[in-house]
C-alpha positions in Angstrom: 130.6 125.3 67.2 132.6 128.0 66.0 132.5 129.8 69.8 128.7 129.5 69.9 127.1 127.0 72.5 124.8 124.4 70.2 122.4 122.7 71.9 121.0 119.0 70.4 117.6 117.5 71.7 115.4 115.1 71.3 111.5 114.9 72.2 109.1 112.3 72.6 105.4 112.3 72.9 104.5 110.6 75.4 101.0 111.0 76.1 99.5 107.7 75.4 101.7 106.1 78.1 100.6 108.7 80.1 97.0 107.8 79.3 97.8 104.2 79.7 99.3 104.3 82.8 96.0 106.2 84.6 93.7 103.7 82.8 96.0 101.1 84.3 95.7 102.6 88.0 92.0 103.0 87.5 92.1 99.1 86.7 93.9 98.8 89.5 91.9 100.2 91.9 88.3 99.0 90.8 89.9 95.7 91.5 91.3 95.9 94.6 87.8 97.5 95.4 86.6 94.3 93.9 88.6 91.9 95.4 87.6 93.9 99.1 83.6 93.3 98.5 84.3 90.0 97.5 86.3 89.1 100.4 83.7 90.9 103.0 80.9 88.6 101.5 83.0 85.5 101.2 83.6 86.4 104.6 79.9 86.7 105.7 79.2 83.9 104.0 81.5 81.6 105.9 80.6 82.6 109.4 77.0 82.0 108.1 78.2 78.4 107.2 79.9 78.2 111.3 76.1 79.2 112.2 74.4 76.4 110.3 76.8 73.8 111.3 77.1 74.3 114.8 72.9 73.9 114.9 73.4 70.4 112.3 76.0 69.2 115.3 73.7 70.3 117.7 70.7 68.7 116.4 72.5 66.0 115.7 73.7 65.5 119.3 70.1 66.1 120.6 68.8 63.4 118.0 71.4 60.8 119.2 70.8 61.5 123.2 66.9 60.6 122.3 67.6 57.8 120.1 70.0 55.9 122.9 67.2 56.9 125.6 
């Protein structure tokens, strides 16, 4: 104004989004670690389960071969 330069600006604090948002990827990541344990022992837990019923059809085979002899 007047043949000087004015300058107009604004500020915002934004430090609780900032805080929010690394809370939020700390979130994040404890659940994705989360959802990897789970899925490893859901995992386990279903070959276990393959295990035990291959032996029940095996058995059970066995049981009917002696029970038609």
């Amino acid at each position: 104004m007047f043949g000087r330069k004015c300058f107009l600006g604004s500020g915002i604090d934004i430090t609780e989004k900032k805080i929010a948002e690394e809370n939020l990827k700390i979130c994040n990541n404890e659940l994705e670690d989360k959802v990897e344990e789970r899925t490893a022992e859901l995992k386990q837990a279903n070959e276990k389960l393959v295990k035990a019923e291959v032996q029940v059809r095996t058995f059970a085979s066995h049981l009917n071969q002696v029970l038609e002899d």
